[in-house]
C-alpha positions, 0 to 999 in steps of 0.5 A: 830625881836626877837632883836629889842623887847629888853629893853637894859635898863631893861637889864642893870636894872636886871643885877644890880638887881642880883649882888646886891643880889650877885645871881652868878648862875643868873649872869651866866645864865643872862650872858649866854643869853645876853653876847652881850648887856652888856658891861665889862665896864658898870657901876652902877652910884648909887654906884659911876658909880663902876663896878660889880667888885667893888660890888663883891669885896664891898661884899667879894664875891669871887665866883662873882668876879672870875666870872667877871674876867673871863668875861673879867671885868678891875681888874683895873677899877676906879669908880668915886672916882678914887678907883680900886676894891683893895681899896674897899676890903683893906678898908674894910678888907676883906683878902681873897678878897684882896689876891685874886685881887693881885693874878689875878694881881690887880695894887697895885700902883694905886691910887685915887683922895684922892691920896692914893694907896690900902694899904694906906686905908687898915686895920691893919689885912688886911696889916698883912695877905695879904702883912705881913705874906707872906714878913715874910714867904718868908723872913724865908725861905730865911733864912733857904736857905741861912744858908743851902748855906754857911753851903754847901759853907764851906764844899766844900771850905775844900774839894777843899783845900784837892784836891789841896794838892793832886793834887799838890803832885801827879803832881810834883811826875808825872813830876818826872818821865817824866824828868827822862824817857825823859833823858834816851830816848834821849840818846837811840835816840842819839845812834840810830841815830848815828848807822843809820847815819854810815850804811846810809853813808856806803850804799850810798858809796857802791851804788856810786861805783856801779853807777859809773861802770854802767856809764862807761858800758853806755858811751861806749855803747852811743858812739858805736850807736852814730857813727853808727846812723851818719853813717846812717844819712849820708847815708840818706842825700846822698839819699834825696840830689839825690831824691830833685836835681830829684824833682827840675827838676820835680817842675820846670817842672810843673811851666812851665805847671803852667805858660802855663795853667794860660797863656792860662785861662788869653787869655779865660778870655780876650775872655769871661770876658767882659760882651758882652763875657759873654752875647755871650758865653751864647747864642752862647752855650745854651744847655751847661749846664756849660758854662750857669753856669759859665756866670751865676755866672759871672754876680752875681760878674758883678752886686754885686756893685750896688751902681755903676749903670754904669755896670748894665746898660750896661748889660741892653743895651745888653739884659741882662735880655732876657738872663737871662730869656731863661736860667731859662726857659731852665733849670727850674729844674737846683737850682743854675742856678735859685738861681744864676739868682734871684741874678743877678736879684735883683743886677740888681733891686736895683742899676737901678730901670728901670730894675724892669718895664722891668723884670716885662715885661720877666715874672720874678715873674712868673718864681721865684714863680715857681721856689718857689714852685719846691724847696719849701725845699730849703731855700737858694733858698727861700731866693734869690727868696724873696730878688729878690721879694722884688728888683723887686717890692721895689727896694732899689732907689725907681722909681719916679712914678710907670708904668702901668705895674709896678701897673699891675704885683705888683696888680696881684703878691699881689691876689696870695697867698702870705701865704709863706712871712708870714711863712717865717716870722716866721721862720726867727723871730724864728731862730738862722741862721744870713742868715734868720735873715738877710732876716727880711728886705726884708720880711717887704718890701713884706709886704709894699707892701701888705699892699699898694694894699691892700691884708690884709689877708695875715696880719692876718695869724699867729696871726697877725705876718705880722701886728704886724712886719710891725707895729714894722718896722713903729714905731721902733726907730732904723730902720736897715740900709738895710731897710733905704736904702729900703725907707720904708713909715716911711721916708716920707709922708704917702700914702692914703692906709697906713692911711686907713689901720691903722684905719680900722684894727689897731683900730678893733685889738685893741679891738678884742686883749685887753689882748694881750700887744704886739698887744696892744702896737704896734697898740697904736704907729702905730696910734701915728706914723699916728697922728704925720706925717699926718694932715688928718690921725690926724683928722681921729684918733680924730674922731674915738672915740678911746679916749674911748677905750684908757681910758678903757685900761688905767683904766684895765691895770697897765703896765708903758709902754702901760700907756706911749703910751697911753698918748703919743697918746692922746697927739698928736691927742688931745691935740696938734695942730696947732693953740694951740687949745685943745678939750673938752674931755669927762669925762672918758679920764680926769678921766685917764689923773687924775689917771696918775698923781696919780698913776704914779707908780715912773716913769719919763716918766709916770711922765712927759706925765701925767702931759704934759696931765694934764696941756694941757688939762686944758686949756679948760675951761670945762676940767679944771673944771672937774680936779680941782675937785681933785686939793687937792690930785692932789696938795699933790700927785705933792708935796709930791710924785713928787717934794719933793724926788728930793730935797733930792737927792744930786747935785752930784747924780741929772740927769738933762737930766732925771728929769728936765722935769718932774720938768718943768711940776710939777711946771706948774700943781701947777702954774696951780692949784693956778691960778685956786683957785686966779681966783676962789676966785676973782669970790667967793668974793665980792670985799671989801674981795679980798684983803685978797684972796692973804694972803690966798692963800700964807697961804695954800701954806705953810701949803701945803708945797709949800714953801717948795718945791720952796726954795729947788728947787731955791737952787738946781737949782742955784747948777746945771750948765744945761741950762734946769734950767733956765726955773724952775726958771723962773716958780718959780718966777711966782709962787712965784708972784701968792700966794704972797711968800716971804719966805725964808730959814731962815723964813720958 
């Protein structure tokens, strides 16, 4: 309140009032209380609109004008006659106030309307006192220095020339010495060596008569222990050639046992290696614990090819499985008679889907999850029992049409608890061990099946692990060999549970898990996958009113790739259908499918489905009204950020498989926005101004710079020898016909 009862004006008035009277202790205080309403630069008009710093220098009051310096006044300032402060006081002759300025660093050189700088209005006695008499003093002591200079020049060059004389003298006496002490040291090191060379020479003599004697003692001693050493080989070979004429006799002996033993396993083998030999010898001795696992393991080796079904089926015709059965039954405790059994058993499974009704009839799955839980630290066991599971209820040649007894023994194996499929889930993703690894695939088929009848518990355990994994196998693009032969639901026609699963689940994981990018992402392909396979999963999706969480998630996170997903979402379940049809969509979802194309952060795939989204929503009347809204920055942000980069690229440099997409639809948004503005100028104006609307448009479009960008992309297109080319010319001849271009690199 205090503020706003201020008089700026009578402020400014009593301002003046005190520097006209040269009153500096008021300046001050009035200062002090009103810094913030007067300006440095405020002016007085009635003496020239001059500063407070030219009255202080006009009335050679050094004490103000310190003040004003301090205060932050332009020493520089010019009143209306174009004269600084300097001027006033120059002219006026006020000494002490000129010597003053140019100390606070006044520009001397300015000057006036009259075209006079400072010094060329000044006073005599202000040019002598102020500029003069300091020249004249710096000048004489500049004087006096430079005599004291060469006075100490002259005595220094008289000393070094002494020194030079004496130093001269001193070396030519010094190399004197030199000479004559190198000359007497070589000749004692002539002498020396001479000495040396004869006792050295004398020594080595010595030391070779010597050596030679040693020698001679050696040979002699050599040859003694070479005579006796051959006579001890000698003797050694008349041994070893006795002891291997023995051993011979004694290898000769036991290949003939060899040949009788291998001769007696093959007339066995005769007898027990046929599949109805192995069926009998296992019934005919079933309390014989090896017998069982010797024909056991025989029928892995048996049913390991299960791409030739001929064996398995005879084992089927022989009962295999009623074997199979009494055996894990008789010997529930035994580990490798039940891992050996849940092998045959899968074998068996994946190369004839029949045998999988029938193992479902012995009871099979009961007696594998006993199995399970007897051996819970077992992995290897585990490992079988999941793969056996898994052939069983998802063989690898799926079964046509499912028996009642297949539905009826899958539907009860899926209301058990089925916790361990996740654990091990998580310990196979978590592992190192390739064998684990390798158990992935038939992990998802258990869970396929779970997921078809239903038991959607076990897919929210571990943090969603066995959601997230079956929505990693759906939507993957490289799908691993053992799961393409597995027949997953990705390879055909979805069922009706896969679709009700997804939208019942995925959509409420999307929300419940908004930070999490990984379930995110999953759930976004999972729904896009739905979309793009299945009309009535299509129609589910766009009636969900998923479109506004997706828009939300665009507006909150910045990730490329969810932001790809995403568009890629709305694309197939709104904007693309059968009869070329686009919804309207709300104002939220065209707001993100706008900030995409302005925010899309240098990436092509970002690049490419916001402007596919841009210009496919657009063909909704009301849709496009909403986006034209932003057309200008849309069109600078296609030009500027999109287009214009790839015509600097060079040809030899230049991807077309990658950019040319994002091109094709560039051009189609700018095609798209002149379209707009043409049928919006023929509806503005009446029709006496139409003719003048296409001048117009070809105006803004060069001023835009998109004739620019269609000459540059004209000549990079006819460098580029791909096919995907031609259709950007094309587009560009259109839209050189829609703002009436006829530019060209010369008239630009």
């Amino acid at each position: 309140m205090v503020e706003k009862s201020i008089n700026k004006d009578r402020l400014i008035k009593n301002f003046w009032t005190l520097v006209t009277k040269q009153d500096v202790n008021g300046i001050q205080v009035f200062l002090t209380k009103y810094r913030s309403y007067i300006s440095n630069d405020i002016r007085f008009p009635p003496m020239l609109h001059c500063t407070a710093l030219h009255v202080a220098a006009q009335k050679n009051n050094e004490q103000m004008a310190m003040l004003f310096l301090n205060e932050g006044v332009d020493i520089n300032a010019q009143n209306k006659i174009g004269a600084t402060a300097l001027h006033l006081a120059a002219r006026l002759g006020h000494v002490q106030m000129v010597s003053l300025l140019l100390h606070e660093g006044a520009d001397y050189s300015i000057v006036d309307e009259q075209m006079h700088c400072p010094f060329e209005v000044a006073m005599w006695c202000v040019v002598e006192s102020a500029l003069l008499y300091p020249l004249r003093s710096n000048l004489a002591a500049l004087e006096a220095c430079e005599d004291h200079a060469n006075r100490d020049h002259q005595q220094l060059h008289t000393n070094l020339n002494r020194i030079s004389h004496d130093m001269e003298r001193l070396i030519m006496e010094w190399e004197d010495m030199q000479s004559q002490a190198l000359e007497e040291w070589m000749a004692y090191l002539q002498q020396t060596s001479l000495e040396s060379q004869l006792q050295v020479e004398l020594t080595q003599l010595k030391q070779t008569l010597e050596q030679c004697e040693i020698e001679k003692r050696e040979q002699a001693t050599h040859q003694m222990n070479l005579r006796e050493e051959l006579e001890s080989v000698f003797a050694r070979y008349r041994t070893a050639l006795s002891v291997s004429q023995e051993a011979s006799v004694e290898l000769q002996n036991q290949l003939n046992a060899l040949e009788s033993v291998r001769h007696t396993k093959d007339l066995l083998s005769t007898t027990h290696a046929d599949k109805l030999g192995i069926l009998d010898t296992m019934v005919q001795h079933v309390n014989d614990i090896d017998i069982q696992i010797w024909g056991i393991s025989g029928l892995v080796h048996l049913t390991q090819d299960v791409n030739n079904s001929e064996p398995h089926e005879i084992l089927l015709k022989q009962s295999v499985l009623q074997v199979i059965h009494d055996t894990i039954e008789r010997f529930p405790y035994h580990a490798k008679i039940q891992e050996y059994a849940m092998t045959t058993t899968a074998n068996l499974c994946d190369a004839f889907p029949g045998a999988c009704e029938l193992c479902m009839q012995e009871r099979f799955i009961d007696n594998f999850q006993l199995a399970r839980t007897r051996f819970d630290n077992n992995e290897a066991l585990l490992g079988q029992c999941i793969v056996a599971l898994r052939a069983i209820m998802m063989p690898s040649q799926p079964c046509e049409v499912l028996s009642q007894v297949q539905i009826k023994f899958t539907g009860k194996f899926c209301t058990d608890d089925n916790s361990f499929v996740v654990d091990m889930l998580a310990k196979a993703l978590n592992s190192n061990i390739i064998a684990l690894q390798d158990l992935v695939p038939d992990l998802a088929g258990l869970l396929f099946v779970l997921a078809k009848y239903n038991a959607r518990q076990v897919f929210l355990e571990c943090d969603n692990l066995g959601l997230r994994t079956v929505l990693a196998f759906l939507v993957r693009d490289n799908i691993r060999e053992e799961v393409v032969h597995m027949k997953c639901p990705e390879q055909d026609t979805l069922p009706s549970c896969y679709i009700s699963f997804g939208l019942s689940k995925v959509i409420l994981l999307i929300q419940k898990y908004a930070s999490n990018p990984d379930v995110i992402m999953w759930g976004i392909r999972f729904l896009r996958n739905l979309a793009e396979r299945d009309v009535m999963a299509k129609e589910q999706v766009n009636r969900s009113g998923i479109e506004l969480i997706l828009a939300q998630l665009i507006t909150a996170c910045k990730s490329t790739t969810l932001r790809v997903s995403i568009l890629q979402l709305l694309y197939v379940a709104f904007l693309s259908s059968e009869f070329n049809e686009v919804e309207e969509l709300s104002t939220m979802v065209l707001n993100c499918i706008r900030d995409c194309v302005l925010e899309h952060q240098n990436s092509l795939s970002m690049q490419e489905w916001a402007l596919k989204n841009f210009v496919i929503a657009s063909q909704h009347p009301s849709n496009l009204e909403f986006l034209m809204q932003s057309q200008e920055s849309v069109q600078v942000c296609v030009i500027n950020e999109i287009l214009f980069p790839y015509t600097e690229v060079p040809i030899d440099e230049y991807d077309d498989r990658k950019s040319n997409p994002v091109i094709i639809w560039a051009v189609r948004s700018l095609l798209l926005l002149y379209q707009y503005r043409k049928s919006f100028a023929f509806i503005a104006y009446d029709k006496s101004t139409v003719d003048g609307i296409g001048g117009d448009l070809h105006n803004r479009a060069n001023c835009a710079g998109t004739c620019q960008i269609i000459i540059a992309l004209e000549n990079h297109c006819k460098r580029s020898h791909d096919p995907t080319t031609a259709p950007i010319l094309n587009m560009l001849i259109v839209l050189r016909k829609y703002i009436g271009c006829s530019c060209t690199a010369e008239n630009i």
